[in-house]
N, C-alpha and C positions, 0 to 999 in steps of 0.2 A: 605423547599428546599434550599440550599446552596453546595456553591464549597469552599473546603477547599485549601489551599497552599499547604497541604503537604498529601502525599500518606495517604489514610483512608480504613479503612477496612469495609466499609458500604456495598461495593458491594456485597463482598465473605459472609457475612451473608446471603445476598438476594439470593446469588446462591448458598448455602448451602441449604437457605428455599426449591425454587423451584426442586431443587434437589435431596431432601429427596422425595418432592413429588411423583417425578416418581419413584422413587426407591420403593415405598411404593406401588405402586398401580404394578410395574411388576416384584418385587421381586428380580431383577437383580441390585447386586453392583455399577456393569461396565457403567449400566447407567445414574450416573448422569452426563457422561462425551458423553453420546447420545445427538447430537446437532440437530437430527431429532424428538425423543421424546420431547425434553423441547420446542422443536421450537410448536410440534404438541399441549402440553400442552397448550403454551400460546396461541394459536391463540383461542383455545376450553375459555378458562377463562373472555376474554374480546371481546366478539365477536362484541360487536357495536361499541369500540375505533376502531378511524381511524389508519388505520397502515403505509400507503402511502401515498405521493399525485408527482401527477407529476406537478412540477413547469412551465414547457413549458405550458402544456395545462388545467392546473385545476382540473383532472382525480384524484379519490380517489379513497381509498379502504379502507374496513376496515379489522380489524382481521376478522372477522367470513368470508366475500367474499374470503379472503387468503386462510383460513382454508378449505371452499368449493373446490376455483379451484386446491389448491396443494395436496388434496387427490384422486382427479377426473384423476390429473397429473402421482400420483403415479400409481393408479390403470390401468391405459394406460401405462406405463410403464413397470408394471408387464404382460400387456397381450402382449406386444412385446419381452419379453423376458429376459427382464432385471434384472440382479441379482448382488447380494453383489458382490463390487469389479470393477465393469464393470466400465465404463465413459460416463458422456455425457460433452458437450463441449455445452458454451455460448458465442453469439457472438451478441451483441446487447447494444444498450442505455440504460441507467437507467429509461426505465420507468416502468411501474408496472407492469408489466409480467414479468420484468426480473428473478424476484428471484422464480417466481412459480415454473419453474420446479427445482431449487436449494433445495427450502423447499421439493419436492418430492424424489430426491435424495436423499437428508439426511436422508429422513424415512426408503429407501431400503438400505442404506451401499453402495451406488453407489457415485462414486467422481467426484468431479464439476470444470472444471475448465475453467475459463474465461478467455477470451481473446480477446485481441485489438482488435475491429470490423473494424476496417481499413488496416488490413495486406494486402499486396499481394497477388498474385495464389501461388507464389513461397513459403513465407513465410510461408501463409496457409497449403501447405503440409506438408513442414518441420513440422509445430506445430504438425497436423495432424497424423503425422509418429510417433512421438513418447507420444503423447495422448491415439491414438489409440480409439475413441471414438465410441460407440453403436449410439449415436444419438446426431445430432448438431443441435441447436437451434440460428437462424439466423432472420435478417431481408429476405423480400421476392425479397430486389433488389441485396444481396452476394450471394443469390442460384445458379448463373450462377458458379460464380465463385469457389462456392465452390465445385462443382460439378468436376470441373475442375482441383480441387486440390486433390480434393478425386481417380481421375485416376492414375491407377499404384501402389495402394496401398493394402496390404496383409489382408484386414478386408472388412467386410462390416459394413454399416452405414446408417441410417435413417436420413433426413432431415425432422427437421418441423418449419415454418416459424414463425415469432410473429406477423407477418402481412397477409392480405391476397395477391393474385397479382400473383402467379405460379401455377402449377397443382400440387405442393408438397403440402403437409399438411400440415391446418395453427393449431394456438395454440389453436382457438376454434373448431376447426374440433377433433385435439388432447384430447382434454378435455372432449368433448362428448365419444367419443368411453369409456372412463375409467370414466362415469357415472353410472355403473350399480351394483358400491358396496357401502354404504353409509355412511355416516361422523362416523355412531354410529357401525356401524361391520367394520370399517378399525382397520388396526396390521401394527403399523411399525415392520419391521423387527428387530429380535435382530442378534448383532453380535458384535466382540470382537473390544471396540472403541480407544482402543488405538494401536491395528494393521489396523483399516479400514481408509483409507481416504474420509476425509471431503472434502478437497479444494487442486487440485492443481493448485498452485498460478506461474504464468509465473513470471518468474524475469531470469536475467543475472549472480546473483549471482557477487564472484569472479574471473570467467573466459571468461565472456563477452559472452557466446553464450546465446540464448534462450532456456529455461528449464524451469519442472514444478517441485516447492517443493511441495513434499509430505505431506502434513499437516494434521494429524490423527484428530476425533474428542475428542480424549483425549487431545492432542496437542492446537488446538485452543480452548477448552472450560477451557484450564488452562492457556492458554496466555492472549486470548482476553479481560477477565473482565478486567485487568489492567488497561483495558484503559480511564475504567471508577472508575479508582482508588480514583479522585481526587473530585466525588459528594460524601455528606454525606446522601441522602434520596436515597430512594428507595421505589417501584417501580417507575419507569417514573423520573428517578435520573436531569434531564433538560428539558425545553419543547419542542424544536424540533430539533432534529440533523441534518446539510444538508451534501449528500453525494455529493460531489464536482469531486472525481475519477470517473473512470470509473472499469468496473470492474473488470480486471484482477489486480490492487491493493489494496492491503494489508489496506488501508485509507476507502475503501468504501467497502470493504468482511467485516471488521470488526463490520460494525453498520447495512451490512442486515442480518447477524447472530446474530449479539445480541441485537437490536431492538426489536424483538417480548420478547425476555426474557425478556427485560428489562419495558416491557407493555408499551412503547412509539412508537410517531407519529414520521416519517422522512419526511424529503422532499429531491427530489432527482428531475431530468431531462433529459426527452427526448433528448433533445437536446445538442449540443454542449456548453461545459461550457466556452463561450468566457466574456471578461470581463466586455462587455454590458449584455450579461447575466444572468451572476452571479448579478449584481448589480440590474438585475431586478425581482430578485429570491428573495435577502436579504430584498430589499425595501419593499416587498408586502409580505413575509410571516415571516419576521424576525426570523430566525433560531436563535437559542442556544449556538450550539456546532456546531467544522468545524473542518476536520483535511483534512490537504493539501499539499503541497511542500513549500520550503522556494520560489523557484521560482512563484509559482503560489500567492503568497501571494505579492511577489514583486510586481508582475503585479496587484494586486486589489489594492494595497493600494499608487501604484504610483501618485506623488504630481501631483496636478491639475486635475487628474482625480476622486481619491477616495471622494472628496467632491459630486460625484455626487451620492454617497450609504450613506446610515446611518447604521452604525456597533455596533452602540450601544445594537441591541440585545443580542448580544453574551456575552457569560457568559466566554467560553472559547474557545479561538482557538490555534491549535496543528501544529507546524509544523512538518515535518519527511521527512524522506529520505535523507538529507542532511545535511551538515553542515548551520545555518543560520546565517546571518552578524549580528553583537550589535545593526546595524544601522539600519535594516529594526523593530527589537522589536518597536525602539525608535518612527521609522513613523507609527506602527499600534498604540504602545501606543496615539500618536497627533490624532488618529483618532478615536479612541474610549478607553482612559483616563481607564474605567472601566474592562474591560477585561481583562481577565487570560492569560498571554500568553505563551506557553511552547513548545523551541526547543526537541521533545522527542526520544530518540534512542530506532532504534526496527528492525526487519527483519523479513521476510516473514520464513525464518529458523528457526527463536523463534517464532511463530505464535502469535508474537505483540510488547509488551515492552521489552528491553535487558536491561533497567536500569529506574530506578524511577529518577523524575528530583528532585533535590533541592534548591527550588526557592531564598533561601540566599545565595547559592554558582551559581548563571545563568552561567557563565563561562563554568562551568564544565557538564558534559551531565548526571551525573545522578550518583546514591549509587546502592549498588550492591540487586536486589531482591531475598527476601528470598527462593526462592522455586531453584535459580539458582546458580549453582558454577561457579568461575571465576578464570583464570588466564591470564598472558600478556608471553608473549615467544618471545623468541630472535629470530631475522627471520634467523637469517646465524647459529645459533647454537640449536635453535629448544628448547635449555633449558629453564624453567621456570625463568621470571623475579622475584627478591623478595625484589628488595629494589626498594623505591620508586622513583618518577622523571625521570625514564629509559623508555623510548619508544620501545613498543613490540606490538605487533601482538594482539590481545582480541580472547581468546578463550572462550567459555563458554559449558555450562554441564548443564542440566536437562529434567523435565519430556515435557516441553514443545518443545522443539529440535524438529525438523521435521524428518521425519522417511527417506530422502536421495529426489537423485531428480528422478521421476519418469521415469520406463525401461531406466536408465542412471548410474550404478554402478559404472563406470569408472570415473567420474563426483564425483559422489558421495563418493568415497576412498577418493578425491582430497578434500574433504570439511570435514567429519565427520572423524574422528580419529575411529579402532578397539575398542577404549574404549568409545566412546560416544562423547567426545569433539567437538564441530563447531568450525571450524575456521573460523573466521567473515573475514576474510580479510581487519580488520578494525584496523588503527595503532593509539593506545590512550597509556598514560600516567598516572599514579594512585599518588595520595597524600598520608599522611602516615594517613590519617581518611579513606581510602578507596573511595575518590570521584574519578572520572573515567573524564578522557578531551581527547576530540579527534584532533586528529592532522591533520591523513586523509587517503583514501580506500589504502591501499597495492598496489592493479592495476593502482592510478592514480599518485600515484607518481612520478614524472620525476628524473632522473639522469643525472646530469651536472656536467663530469669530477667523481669525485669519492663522489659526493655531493649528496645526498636524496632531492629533495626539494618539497616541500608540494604547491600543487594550492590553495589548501584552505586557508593557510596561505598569499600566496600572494593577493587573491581573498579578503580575509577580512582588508588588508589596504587601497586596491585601494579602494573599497565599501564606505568606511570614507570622501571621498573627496564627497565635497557637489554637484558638478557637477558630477558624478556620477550616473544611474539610478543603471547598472548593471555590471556584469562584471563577463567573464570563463579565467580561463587560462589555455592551454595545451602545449605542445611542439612543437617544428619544428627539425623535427632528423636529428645531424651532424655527419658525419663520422669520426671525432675526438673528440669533444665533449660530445658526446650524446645528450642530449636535450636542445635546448633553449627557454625557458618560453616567450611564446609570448600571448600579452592580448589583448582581444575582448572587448570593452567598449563601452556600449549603453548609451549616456548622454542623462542628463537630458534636458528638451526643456529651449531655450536661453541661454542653454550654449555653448562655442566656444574652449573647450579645446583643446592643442594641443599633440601630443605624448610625448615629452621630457616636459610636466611636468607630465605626469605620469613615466617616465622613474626615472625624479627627485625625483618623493612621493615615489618611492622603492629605490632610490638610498640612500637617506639622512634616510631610515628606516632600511632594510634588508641588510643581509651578500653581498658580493660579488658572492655567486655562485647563489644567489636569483636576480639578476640582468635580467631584461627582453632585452634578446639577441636577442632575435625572435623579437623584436618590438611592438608597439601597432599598432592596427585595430579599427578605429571605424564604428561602424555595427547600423542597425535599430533595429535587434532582434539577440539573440542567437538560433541557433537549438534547439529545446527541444523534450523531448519523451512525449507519449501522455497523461503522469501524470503531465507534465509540470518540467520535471528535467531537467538540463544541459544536450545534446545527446553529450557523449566527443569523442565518435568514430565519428559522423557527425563534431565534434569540429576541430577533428585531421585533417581528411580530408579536412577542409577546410586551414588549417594552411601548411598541404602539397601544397595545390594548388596555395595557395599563395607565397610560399618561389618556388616553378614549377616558374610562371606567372615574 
């Protein structure tokens, strides 16, 4: 067992192996891109390996108990009516019920999609309305609510709870009723996997509303192995992966879909991943592998607290969603010396990785993967860039691409080109070796007077200052100006910075139109969404209220 530096092809032999398998036993091509057969495969293969464990309370499972309750899952499923195409919706903790009825989805062609168990009535409908889900699976204390969010809308819809506590049906009341076909006569469904969806994955995308990418299982079963690009063994390529997200992201869909292929144990949580925790998670089962926000990593490995975890199990940790600062690599390196660490670009649109890292050039986000075509485009002239050093827009092309955003066309033209093309809404820059460096999202750019200026750019000098924990930057919009870059700064403890010498660390570094006009703020926290990113719409809003006040 070993993790290599650089991208390896270990994985795609192992999913090549188990692959053929199914393909051999149901005779269908299309299958090895079946993320409910290969999942049904593994769990039949290794039935006494543990496959879960919920870190809050101890609770385990293995493959074969998996394998029992998510074909018990299917088969209630099927006597409710549910067929290729339909939705159920998942609204719940990571603990080990979550993925049961996921794995029974997958087997029918029906598409899964998870989402924040924290929403609103309001929110919840909206998701709701354009889901359109046959059946939600919740805790038994959102049934009110969701109940409430289901009024007024043009479908019907079954609730069944993971707990008990309502007159709705819990998961084990569910699971009995679809006992009455057995592990050895169940048939996942066939159907065509690269038109069916797998997962629709809630994201914002680049137009800030909430929406579900479409994500086929041809899609994620050609994206996801990426991500386990960088072990050279297989099966059980690490010993324990922990899943840190929740589930409507793309960090934690990833390892409970490819976990069982991959014939390894995760650890995941009931509970809230606060930074007590997390630390009491690491300490007592010391995880592997992590992949999480640059933010959420900020907060574990902040000075004076992270002494209180040991992080040395980790083999590797990933960050994503974000651009990450030189200076947080530098504090996880102090704290665990041994560890891989890899800022990685991906999108719930590419159903994973949008660029392989390379770890001699850290700077830059990644070399372009083979399965995927790339270009950069001029955002005012829409033509393709072709010399290098010129900052454009990252388009990208292949079989991985998400199939649009679900009952959302209009959305959808807005993002995928008639020819196939994603517009990532992501502004990078290419070298003449083809390495790719990001600059920063399209949408978060501010414009000051006739000036582009990058948060990220400003965010990654203030970050350098050793006082310093954290730091967002957004705008305060002027009616002649346009935007003035004003900065949020969580320092570190005993420190006493004042504004103008952060006003000074960008003055004496960056242009003039990079000048922070809006002022600095110092705050205890930044808003964050509930994967732990910068919230820059909750960011903006406060930035108005303050330039109000």
């Amino acid at each position: 067992m070993g993790v290599s530096k650089f991208s390896y092809d270990a994985v795609h032999w192992w999913m090549s192996e188990i692959q053929a398998r199914v393909v051999a036993q149901s005779g269908i091509p299309g299958d090895r891109f079946h993320a409910g057969k290969l999942i049904l495969d593994a769990l039949k293969d290794v039935p006494d390996k543990v496959l879960q464990i919920d870190g809050a309370t101890g609770e385990s499972e293995t493959f074969g108990s998996a394998l029992k309750r998510s074909v018990q899952c299917a088969n209630a499923m099927r006597k409710l009516g549910l067929k290729h195409n339909d939705v159920i919706i998942l609204m719940g903790p990571n603990h080990i019920h979550l993925t049961i009825p996921m794995y029974a989805a997958f087997y029918l062609g029906v598409g899964v999609a998870g989402i924040d168990m924290a929403l609103a009535v309001r929110e919840l409908h909206d998701t709701f309305s354009f889901n359109k889900p046959k059946i939600i699976f919740c805790q038994s204390e959102r049934v009110k609510d969701v109940e409430t969010a289901l009024q007024g809308l043009d479908f019907s819809c079954d609730i069944v709870t993971f707990n008990p506590g309502t007159s709705r049906t819990s998961l084990s009341e569910f699971l009995d009723s679809g006992n009455d076909v057995s592990i050895e006569d169940f048939k996942a469904s066939d159907f065509d996997t690269s038109e069916t969806a797998a997962m629709l994955i809630a994201t914002s995308g680049t137009t800030g509303f909430p929406k579900s990418a479409e994500v086929t299982h041809k899609n994620m079963l050609l994206g996801a192995p990426y991500m386990w690009s960088y072990f050279d063994t297989f099966p059980s390529p690490t010993p324990l992966p922990i899943a840190i997200s929740p589930i409507q992201w793309y960090s934690s869909i990833f390892l409970f879909v490819t976990c069982p292929m991959m014939r390894q144990t995760r650890v995941q949580s009931s509970h809230p991943m606060t930074q007590e925790h997390a630390y009491e998670i690491i300490n007592k089962y010391k995880p592997s592998f992590a992949m999480s926000s640059p933010n959420m990593w900020t907060t574990l490995f902040k000075q004076g607290d992270r002494d209180k975890c040991d992080f040395s199990s980790f083999e590797i940790i990933l960050a994503g969603g974000s651009a990450m600062p030189p200076t947080l690599v530098d504090e996880i390196k102090k704290a665990t010396p041994n560890t891989f660490v890899l800022n990685v670009y991906g999108m719930s649109e590419i159903a994973g990785l949008g660029l392989l890292h390379d770890v001699t050039i850290p700077q830059a986000v990644g070399r372009p993967i083979p399965y995927l075509k790339y270009k950069l485009v001029n955002l005012e002239t829409s033509e393709e860039i072709t010399e290098p050093h010129v900052n454009g827009e990252l388009w990208v092309k292949g079989p991985s691409i998400f199939k649009g955003y679900y009952n959302n066309p209009e959305v959808t033209a807005q993002t995928l080109t008639e020819d196939g093309w994603l517009r990532t809404g992501d502004i990078m820059y290419r070298d003449e070796h083809w390495l790719f460096y990001f600059v920063d999202r399209f949408k978060l750019l501010l414009k000051y007077r006739n000036n582009q200026i990058s948060p990220v750019e400003i965010e990654a000098l203030i970050s350098k200052h050793p006082g310093v924990f954290d730091v967002a930057i957004t705008g305060i919009p002027h009616p002649e100006h346009g935007d003035l870059p004003i900065a949020f700064v969580i320092q570190h403890d005993g420190y006493n910075l004042s504004a103008e010498e952060i006003k000074d660390l960008v003055k004496n570094n960056l242009t003039d139109s990079k000048q922070l006009r809006g002022g600095v703020v110092f705050v205890k926290e930044l808003p964050l969404t509930p994967s732990a990113k910068v919230d820059r719409k909750k960011l903006a809003e406060l930035a108005k209220q303050i330039k109000a006040d």
